[in-house]
C-alpha positions in Angstrom: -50.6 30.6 36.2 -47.1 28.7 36.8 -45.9 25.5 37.2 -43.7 24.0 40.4 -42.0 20.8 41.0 -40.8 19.3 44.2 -39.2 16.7 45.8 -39.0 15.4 49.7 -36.1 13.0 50.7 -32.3 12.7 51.6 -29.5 11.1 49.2 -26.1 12.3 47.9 -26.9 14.2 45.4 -26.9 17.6 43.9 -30.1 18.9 44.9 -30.0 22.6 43.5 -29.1 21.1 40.0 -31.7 18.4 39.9 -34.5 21.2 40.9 -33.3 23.5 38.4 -33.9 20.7 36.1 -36.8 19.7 37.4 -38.1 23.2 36.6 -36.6 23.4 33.0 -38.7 20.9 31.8 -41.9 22.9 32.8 -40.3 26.3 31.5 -43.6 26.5 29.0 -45.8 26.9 32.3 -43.8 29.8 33.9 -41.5 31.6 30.9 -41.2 35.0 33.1 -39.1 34.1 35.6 -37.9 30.8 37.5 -36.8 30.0 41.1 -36.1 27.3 43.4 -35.5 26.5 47.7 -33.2 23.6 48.7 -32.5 22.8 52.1 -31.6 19.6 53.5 -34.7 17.7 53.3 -37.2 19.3 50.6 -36.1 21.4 47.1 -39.0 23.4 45.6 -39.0 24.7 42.0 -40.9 27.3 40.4 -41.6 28.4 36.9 -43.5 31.5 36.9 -46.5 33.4 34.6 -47.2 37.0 36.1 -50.7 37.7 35.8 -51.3 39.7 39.5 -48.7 41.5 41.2 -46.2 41.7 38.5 -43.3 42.6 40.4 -44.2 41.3 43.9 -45.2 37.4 43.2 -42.1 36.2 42.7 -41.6 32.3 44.3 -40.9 30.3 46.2 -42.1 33.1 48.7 -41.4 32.8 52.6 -44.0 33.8 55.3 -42.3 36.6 57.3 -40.8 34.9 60.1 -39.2 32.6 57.2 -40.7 29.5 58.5 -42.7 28.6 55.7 -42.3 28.5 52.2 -44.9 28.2 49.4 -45.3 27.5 45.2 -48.5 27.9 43.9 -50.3 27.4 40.5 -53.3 29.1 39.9 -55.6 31.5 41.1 -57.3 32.7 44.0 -60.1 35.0 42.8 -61.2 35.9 46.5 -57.6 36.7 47.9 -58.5 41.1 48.4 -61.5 39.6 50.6 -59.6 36.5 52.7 -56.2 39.6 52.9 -59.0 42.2 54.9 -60.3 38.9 57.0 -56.4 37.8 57.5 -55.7 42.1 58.6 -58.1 41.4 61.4 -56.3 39.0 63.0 -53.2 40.7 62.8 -51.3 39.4 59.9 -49.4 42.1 57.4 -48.4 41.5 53.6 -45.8 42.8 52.0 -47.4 42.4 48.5 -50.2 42.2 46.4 -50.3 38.8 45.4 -52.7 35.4 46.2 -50.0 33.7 46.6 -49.1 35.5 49.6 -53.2 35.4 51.0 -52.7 31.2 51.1 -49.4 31.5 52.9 -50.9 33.3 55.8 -54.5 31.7 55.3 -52.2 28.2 56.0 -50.1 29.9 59.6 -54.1 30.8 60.4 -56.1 27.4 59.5 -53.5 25.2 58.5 -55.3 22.0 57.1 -58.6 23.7 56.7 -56.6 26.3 54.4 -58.2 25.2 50.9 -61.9 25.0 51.7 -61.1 28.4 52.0 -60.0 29.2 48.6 -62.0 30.7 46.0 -59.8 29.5 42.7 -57.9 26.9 40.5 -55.0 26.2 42.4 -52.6 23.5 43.4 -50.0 24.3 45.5 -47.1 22.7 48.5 -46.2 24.6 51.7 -43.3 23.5 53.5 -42.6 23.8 57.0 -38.7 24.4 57.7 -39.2 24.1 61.2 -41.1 20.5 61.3 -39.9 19.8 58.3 -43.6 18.6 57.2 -45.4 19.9 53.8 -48.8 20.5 53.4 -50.8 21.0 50.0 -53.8 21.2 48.6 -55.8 20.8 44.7 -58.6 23.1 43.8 -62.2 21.7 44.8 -63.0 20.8 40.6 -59.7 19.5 39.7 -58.8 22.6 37.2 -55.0 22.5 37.9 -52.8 19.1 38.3 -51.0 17.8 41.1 -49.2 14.6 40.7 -46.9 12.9 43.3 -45.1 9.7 43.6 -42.9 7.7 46.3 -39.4 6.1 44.3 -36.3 5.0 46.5 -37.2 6.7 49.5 -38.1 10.1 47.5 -41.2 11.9 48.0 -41.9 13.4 44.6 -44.6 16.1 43.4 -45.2 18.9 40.7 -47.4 20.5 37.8 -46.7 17.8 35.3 -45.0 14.5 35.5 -42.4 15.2 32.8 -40.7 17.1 35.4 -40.1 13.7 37.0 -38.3 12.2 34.5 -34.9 14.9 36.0 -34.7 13.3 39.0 -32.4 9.7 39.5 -35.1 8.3 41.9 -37.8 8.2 39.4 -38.0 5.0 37.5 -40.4 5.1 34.4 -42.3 2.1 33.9 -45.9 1.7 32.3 -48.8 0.9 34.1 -50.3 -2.5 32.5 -53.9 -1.7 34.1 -54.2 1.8 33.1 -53.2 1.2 29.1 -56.4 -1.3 29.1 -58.9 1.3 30.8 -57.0 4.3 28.4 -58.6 2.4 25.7 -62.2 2.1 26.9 -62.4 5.8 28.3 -59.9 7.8 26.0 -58.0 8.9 29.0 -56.3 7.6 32.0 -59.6 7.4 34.7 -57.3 5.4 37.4 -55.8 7.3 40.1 -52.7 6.1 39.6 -51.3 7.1 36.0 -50.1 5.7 33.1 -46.4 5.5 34.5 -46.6 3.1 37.5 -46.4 4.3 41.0 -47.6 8.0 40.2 -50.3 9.5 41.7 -53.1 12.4 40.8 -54.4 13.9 43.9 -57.9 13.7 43.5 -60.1 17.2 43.4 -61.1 19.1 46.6 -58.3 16.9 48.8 -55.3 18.0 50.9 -52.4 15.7 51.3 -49.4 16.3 54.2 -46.5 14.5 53.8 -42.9 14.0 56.3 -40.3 11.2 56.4 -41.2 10.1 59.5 -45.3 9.6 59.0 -45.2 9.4 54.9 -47.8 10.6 52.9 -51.6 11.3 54.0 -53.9 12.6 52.1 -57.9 14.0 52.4 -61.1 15.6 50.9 -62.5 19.0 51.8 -64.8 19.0 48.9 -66.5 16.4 47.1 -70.0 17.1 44.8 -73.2 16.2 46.2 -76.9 17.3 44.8 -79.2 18.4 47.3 -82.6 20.1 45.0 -84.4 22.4 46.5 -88.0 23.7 45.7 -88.1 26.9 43.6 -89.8 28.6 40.4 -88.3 28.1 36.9 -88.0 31.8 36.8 -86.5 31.8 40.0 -83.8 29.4 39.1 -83.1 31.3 35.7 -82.6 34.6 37.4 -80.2 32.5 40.5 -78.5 31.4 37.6 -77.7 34.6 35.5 -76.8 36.5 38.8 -74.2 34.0 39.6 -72.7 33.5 36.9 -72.5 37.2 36.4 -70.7 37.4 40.0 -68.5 34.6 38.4 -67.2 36.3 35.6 -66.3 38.8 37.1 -64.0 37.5 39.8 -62.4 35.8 36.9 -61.8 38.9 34.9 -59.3 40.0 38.5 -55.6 40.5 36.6 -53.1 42.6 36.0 -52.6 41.8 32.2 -55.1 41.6 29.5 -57.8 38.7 29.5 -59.2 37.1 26.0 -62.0 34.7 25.7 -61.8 32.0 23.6 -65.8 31.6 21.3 -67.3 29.1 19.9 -70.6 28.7 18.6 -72.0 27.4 21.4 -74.0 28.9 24.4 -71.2 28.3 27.1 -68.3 30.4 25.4 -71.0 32.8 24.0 -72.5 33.6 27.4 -69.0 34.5 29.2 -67.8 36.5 26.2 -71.2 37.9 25.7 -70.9 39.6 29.7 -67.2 39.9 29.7 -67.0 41.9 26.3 -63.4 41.3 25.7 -61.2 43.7 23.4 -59.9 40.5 22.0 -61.6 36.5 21.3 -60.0 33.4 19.5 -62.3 31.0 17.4 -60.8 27.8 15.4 -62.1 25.7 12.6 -61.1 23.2 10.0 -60.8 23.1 6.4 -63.3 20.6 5.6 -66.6 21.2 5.2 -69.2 21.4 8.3 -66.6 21.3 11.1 -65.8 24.8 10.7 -67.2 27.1 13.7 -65.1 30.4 13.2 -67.6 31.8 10.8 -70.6 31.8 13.9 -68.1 33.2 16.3 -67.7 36.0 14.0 -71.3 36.2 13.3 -71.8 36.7 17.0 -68.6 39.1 17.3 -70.2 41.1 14.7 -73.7 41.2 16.8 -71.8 42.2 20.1 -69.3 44.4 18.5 -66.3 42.5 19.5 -63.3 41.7 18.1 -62.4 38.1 16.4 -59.3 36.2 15.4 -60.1 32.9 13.7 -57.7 30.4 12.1 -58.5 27.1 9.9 -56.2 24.2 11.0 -55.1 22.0 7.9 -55.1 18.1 8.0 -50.9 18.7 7.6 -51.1 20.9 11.0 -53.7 18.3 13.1 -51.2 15.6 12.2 -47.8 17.5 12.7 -49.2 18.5 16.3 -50.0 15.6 17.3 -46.6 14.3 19.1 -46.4 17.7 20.8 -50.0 17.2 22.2 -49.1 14.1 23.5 -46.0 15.4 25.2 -47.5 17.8 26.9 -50.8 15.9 27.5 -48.3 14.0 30.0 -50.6 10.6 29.7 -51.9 9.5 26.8 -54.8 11.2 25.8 -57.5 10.6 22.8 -59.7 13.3 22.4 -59.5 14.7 19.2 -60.2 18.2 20.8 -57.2 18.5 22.4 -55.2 19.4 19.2 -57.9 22.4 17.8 -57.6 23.4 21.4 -53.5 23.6 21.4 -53.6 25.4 17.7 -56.5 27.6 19.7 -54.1 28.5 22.9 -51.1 28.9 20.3 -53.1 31.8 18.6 -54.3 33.8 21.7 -50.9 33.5 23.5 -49.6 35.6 20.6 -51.4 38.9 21.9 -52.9 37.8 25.3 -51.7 36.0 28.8 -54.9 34.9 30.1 -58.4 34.3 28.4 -61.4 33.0 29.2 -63.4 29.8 28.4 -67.0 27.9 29.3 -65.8 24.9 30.2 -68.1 22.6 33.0 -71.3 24.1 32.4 -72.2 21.0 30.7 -71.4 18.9 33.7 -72.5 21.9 36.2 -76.1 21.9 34.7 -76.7 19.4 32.2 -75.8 19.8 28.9 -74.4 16.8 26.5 -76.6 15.1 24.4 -75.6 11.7 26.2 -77.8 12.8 29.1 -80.8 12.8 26.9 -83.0 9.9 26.7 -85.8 9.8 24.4 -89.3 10.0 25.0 -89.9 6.5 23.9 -87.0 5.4 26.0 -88.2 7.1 29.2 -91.6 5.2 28.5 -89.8 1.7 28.3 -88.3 2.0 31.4 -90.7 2.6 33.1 -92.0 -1.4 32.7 -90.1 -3.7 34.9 -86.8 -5.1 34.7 -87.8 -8.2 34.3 -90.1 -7.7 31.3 -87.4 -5.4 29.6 -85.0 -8.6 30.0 -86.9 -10.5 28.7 -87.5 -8.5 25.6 -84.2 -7.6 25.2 -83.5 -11.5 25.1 -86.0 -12.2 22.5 -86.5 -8.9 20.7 -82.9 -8.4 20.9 -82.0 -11.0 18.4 -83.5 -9.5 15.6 -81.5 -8.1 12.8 -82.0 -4.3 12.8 -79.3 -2.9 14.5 -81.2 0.4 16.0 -83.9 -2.3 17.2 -81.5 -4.1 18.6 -79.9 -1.6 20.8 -83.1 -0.3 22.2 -84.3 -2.9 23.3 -80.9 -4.5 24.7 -79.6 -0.6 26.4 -83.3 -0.3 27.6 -82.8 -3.5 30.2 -79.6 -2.3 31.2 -79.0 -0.1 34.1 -77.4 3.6 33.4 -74.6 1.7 35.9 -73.7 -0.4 33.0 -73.4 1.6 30.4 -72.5 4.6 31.0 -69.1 5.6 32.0 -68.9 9.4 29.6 -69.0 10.5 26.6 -65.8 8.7 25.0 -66.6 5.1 25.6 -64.5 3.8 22.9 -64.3 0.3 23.4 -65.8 -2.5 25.7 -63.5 -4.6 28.3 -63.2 -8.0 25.6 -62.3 -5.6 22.8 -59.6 -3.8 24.6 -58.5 -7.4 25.7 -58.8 -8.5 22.4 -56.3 -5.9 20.8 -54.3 -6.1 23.5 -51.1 -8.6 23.8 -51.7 -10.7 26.9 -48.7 -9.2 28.6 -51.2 -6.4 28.9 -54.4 -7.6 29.2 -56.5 -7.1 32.6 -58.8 -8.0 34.7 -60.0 -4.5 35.6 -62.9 -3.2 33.6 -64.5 0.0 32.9 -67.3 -1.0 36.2 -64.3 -1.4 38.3 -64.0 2.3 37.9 -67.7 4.0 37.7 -69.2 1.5 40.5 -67.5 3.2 43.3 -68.8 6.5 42.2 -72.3 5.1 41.6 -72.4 3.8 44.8 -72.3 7.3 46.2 -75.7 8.3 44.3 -77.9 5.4 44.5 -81.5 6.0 44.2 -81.0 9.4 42.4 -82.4 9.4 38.7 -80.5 8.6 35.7 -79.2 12.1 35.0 -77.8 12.8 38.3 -76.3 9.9 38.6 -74.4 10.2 34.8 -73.6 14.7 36.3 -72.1 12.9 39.4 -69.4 10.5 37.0 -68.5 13.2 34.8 -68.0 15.7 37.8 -65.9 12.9 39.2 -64.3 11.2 36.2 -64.7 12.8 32.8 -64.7 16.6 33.9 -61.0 16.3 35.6 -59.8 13.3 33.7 -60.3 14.7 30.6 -61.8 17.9 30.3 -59.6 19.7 32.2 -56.7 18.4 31.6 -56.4 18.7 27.9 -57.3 22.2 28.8 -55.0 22.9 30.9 -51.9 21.3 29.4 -53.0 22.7 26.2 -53.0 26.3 27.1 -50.0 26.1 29.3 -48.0 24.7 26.3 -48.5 28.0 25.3 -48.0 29.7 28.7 -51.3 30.7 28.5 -53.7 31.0 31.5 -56.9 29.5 31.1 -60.1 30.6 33.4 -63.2 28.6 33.7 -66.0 30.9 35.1 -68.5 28.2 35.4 -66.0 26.1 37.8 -66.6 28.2 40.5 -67.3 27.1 44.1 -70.2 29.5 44.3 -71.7 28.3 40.7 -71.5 24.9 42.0 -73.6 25.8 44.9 -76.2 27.0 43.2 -75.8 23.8 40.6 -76.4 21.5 42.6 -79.7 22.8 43.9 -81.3 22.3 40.6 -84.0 20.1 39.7 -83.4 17.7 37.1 -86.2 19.1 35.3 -84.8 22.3 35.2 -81.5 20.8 33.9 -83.1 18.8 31.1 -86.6 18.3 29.4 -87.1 15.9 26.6 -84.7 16.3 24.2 -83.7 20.0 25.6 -80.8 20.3 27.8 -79.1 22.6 29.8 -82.6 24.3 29.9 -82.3 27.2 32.7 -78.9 28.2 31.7 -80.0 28.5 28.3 -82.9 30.9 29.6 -80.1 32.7 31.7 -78.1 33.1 28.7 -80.9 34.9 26.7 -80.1 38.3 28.7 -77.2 38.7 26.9 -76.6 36.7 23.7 -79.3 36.2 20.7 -81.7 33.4 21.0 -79.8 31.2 18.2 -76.5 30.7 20.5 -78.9 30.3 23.7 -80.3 27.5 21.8 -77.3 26.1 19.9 -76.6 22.5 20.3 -73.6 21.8 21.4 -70.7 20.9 19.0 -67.5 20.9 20.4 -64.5 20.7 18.1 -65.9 18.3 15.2 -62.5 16.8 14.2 -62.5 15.2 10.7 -59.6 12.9 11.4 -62.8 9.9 10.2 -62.5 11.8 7.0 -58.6 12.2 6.8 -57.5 8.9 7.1 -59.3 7.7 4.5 -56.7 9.5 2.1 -53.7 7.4 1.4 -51.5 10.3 3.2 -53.0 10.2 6.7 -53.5 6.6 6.9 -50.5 5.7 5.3 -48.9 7.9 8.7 -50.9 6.0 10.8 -50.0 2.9 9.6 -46.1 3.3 9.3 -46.7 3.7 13.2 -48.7 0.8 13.8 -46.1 -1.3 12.0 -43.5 -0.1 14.0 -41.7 -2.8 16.9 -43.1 -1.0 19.9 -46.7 -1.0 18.5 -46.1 -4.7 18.3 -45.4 -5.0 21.8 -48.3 -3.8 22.9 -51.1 -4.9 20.5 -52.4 -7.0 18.0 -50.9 -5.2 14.8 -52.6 -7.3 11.9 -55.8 -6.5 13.8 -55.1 -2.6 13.6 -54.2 -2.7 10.4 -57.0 -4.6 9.7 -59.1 -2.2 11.1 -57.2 0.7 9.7 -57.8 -1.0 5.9 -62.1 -1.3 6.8 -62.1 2.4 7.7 -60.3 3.9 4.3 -62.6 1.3 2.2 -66.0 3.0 4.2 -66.7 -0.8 5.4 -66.5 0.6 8.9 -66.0 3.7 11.3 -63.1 2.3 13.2 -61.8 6.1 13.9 -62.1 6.6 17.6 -60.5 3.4 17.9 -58.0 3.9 15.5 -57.1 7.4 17.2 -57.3 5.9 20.8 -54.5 3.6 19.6 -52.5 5.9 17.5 -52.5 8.8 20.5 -51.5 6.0 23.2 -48.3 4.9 20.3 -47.4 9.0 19.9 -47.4 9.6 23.7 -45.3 6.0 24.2 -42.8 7.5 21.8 -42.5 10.2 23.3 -41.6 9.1 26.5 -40.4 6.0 26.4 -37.9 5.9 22.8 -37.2 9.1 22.1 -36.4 10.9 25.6 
């Protein structure tokens, strides 16, 4: 796991400094060791984290005849297979490393290079000769790859703070993406927060040279194709896969953790893996703690089990240095147990484990779940439901209310993840008009639903989250969390051949009633007890709605809403409106209160104090 940063373009300028700078700001990526390339039209920058081939990974690393260069983040867990395929044809390695298997996987298949890669990976070849880079992001979106083009500059790398050291990057905020931030909790555009950069989407390829610019391409992108087959059949499928998985994951030449929960995910890896060493977190108030079941479970398996309690005082202090290295601005509250969670296993460990997308992979949050009476009413017509959503709808109660008023609405409508914070008039409404817009949150899900029409309700929310929350969100806190912390995070169940036997589920083998995630729950039971098959799932439970109603915690969040630069952005008497209902109990203004707050950290960050 590394980091690298890159740019593409002449100018009078000192190219070996800027790169060096470049790659300073990503240090936390890649503390072992650093290099950089420069010629005349591209300088690469590397910051490296030696998990395989210790000695012999160093980069930027050159094919043999020196014509092409590579940096690489991530990992390729089928490199020792593709190296005895690459033998065959003729070509010779002089180490031991992945990094080297993609260099002469590209002189092989060029463009068709990443289909072939079993991993998390982003990296940028560059050919000396045609002075032309190629490059590539893993099929799930697990590591980042961001890119701009600024006063004839081609820029790319890990993380777009490494931008900020070159003199052809302007930073200016993206009006559109600060409204959308609000509704999701994270930046779903393509385009960033910061205007003019780029993510390159998941499973796509990009080439890029001064005389033809940049192109880009998918090799990979998530479609559902059931197929007929017993539930036991799918269980077993299931289990052997994941199994294989695991154990690809587990390739290294350091130790590897696992972080545990008390949910099935984490439990099942850590369960097979058996790891000398897991990390659990928790908080001090009651019923949000989960290190006690990790070490419940630890104590079952005979593993080992490092737990810490984060204080109110620590979730609040972190919070500027999650946002910094978030990147964007980013609003799940998970993201800071998860940075105090990589700050604890990078103390004894480089690499660890974690269950990350089997909820997206085979259906597992309860927003997928519709209940029984919920499945009946839709079953009547539209027309019907409209119609008593339009008369039943106005009566008081509010649960009434929203049943019959969600139940006429298409799952196109409504859904758009799990973190919808806020509705387009609302974030309007907060909003100054200087940055208010006319995008809305179905500008962003209808081209993905347009991909899956006539599949059923679930696979149609799987398909979004695989597209939009899984990368947007999920992964990204993860990995900017962890690599504060150069720490290297695997995700077993993001795994090209897990996906392929995903996607050949049935729905009703993903979800029944109010049961989810039902044949990898059965999978599970082989190796964990039937309480943590069955667990719901929890995720970090935050109590940041319970902090800020003490005067300390909402008297921080306050200070900052009162401050010029929230003022030129939002509606301030309205947020502190809001802020005054929460601590009195009127209202549970939280998520929105934290949406805001997070976006205000990140902007000072970025924009007043570096």
């Amino acid at each position: 796991m590394c980091g690298f940063a890159g740019f593409c373009g002449a100018g009078d300028c000192d190219r070996e400094a800027i790169i060096k700078e470049m790659g300073d700001l990503i240090a936390h990526r890649g503390p072992d060791s650093a290099g950089s390339f420069t010629d005349d039209t591209v300088a690469l920058g590397f910051r490296r984290l030696s998990i395989i081939d210790l000695k012999g990974g160093t980069q930027p690393m050159y094919s043999e005849d020196g014509r092409y260069v590579i940096v690489f983040n991530g990992e390729i867990y089928n490199y020792r297979e593709l190296r005895e395929e690459l033998k065959k044809s003729g070509k010779t390695f002089a180490t031991d490393s992945d990094t080297e298997v993609i260099l002469r996987t590209y002189e092989v298949y060029g463009k068709a290079t990443a289909e072939r890669l079993r991993g998390m990976f982003a990296f940028a070849v560059y050919d000396r000769r045609d002075k032309k880079l190629y490059g590539a992001r893993d099929w799930f979106g697990i590591k980042p790859f961001y890119y701009t083009q600024m006063n004839g500059t081609f820029l790319f790398g890990s993380e777009i703070k490494s931008f900020l050291a070159h003199p052809a990057f302007e930073k200016k905020l993206n009006h559109d993406a600060l409204k959308l931030y609000l509704e999701f909790q994270y930046s779903p555009l393509p385009e960033t927060i910061f205007k003019g950069v780029y993510k390159l989407a998941p499973g796509s390829w990009f080439t890029y040279d001064t005389e033809n610019g940049f192109e880009t391409g998918r090799y990979f992108e998530p479609t559902y194709d059931p197929v007929t087959r017993s539930f036991d059949d799918a269980v077993k499928l299931i289990d052997e896969t994941v199994l294989s998985s695991v154990d690809y994951h587990q390739i290294a030449d350091v130790e590897v953790g696992s972080f545990l929960s008390g949910g099935v995910d984490s439990s099942y890896v850590a369960s097979v893996v058996k790891p000398m060493k897991t990390y659990s977190v928790g908080f001090e108030v009651g019923g949000f703690d989960e290190t006690s079941i990790a070490g419940e479970l630890c104590k079952k398996l005979n593993m080992s089990n490092t737990g810490k309690e984060i204080s109110a005082d620590e979730f609040f202090d972190a919070l500027p240095e999650v946002q910094y290295h978030s990147d964007e601005p980013h609003a799940n509250l998970s993201a800071v147990p998860l940075y105090y969670l990589a700050q604890l296993a990078a103390k004894d460990v480089k690499v660890v484990l974690s269950g990350e997308g089997a909820d997206e992979l085979f259906g597992g949050y309860d927003w997928y779940i519709q209940s029984s009476a919920a499945r009946n009413y839709k079953k009547l017509p539209m027309g019907m439901r409209k119609f008593f959503a339009s008369t039943l709808g106005k009566i008081p109660q509010k649960h009434v209310k929203r049943f019959f008023t969600s139940g006429a609405e298409r799952v196109e409508d409504t859904y758009i993840g799990q973190a919808f914070i806020m509705g387009d008039e609302e974030a309007n409404s907060l909003l100054k008009p200087a940055y208010r817009s006319s995008l809305g949150y179905r500008d962003v899900t209808k081209p993905y639903y347009d991909k899956v029409q006539g599949a059923d309700d679930l696979t149609k929310k799987l398909y979004l989250d695989m597209n939009l929350w899984l990368p947007g969100d999920i992964l990204l806190k993860a990995d900017k969390m962890t690599m504060a912390h150069s720490l290297e995070l695997r995700v077993p169940y993001l795994d090209r051949e897990v996906w392929k036997v995903a996607r050949t589920l049935t729905s009703a083998q993903k979800m029944q009633g109010r049961n989810t995630k039902i044949a990898f729950r059965k999978a599970a039971l082989s190796h964990i007890p039937l309480d943590w098959a069955n667990r719901k799932k929890a995720g970090f439970m935050v109590p940041f709605r319970v902090w800020i109603r003490e005067d300390q915690y909402a008297e921080r969040v306050k200070k900052t809403f009162e401050t010029d630069y929230a003022a030129e952005f939002f509606d301030t008497d309205r947020l502190l409106t809001m802020l005054e209902e929460h601590r009195s109990g009127k209202e549970n203004h939280a998520r929105k209160l934290y949406t805001v707050y997070s976006f205000l950290l990140w902007y000072e960050q970025y924009f007043i104090l570096r």
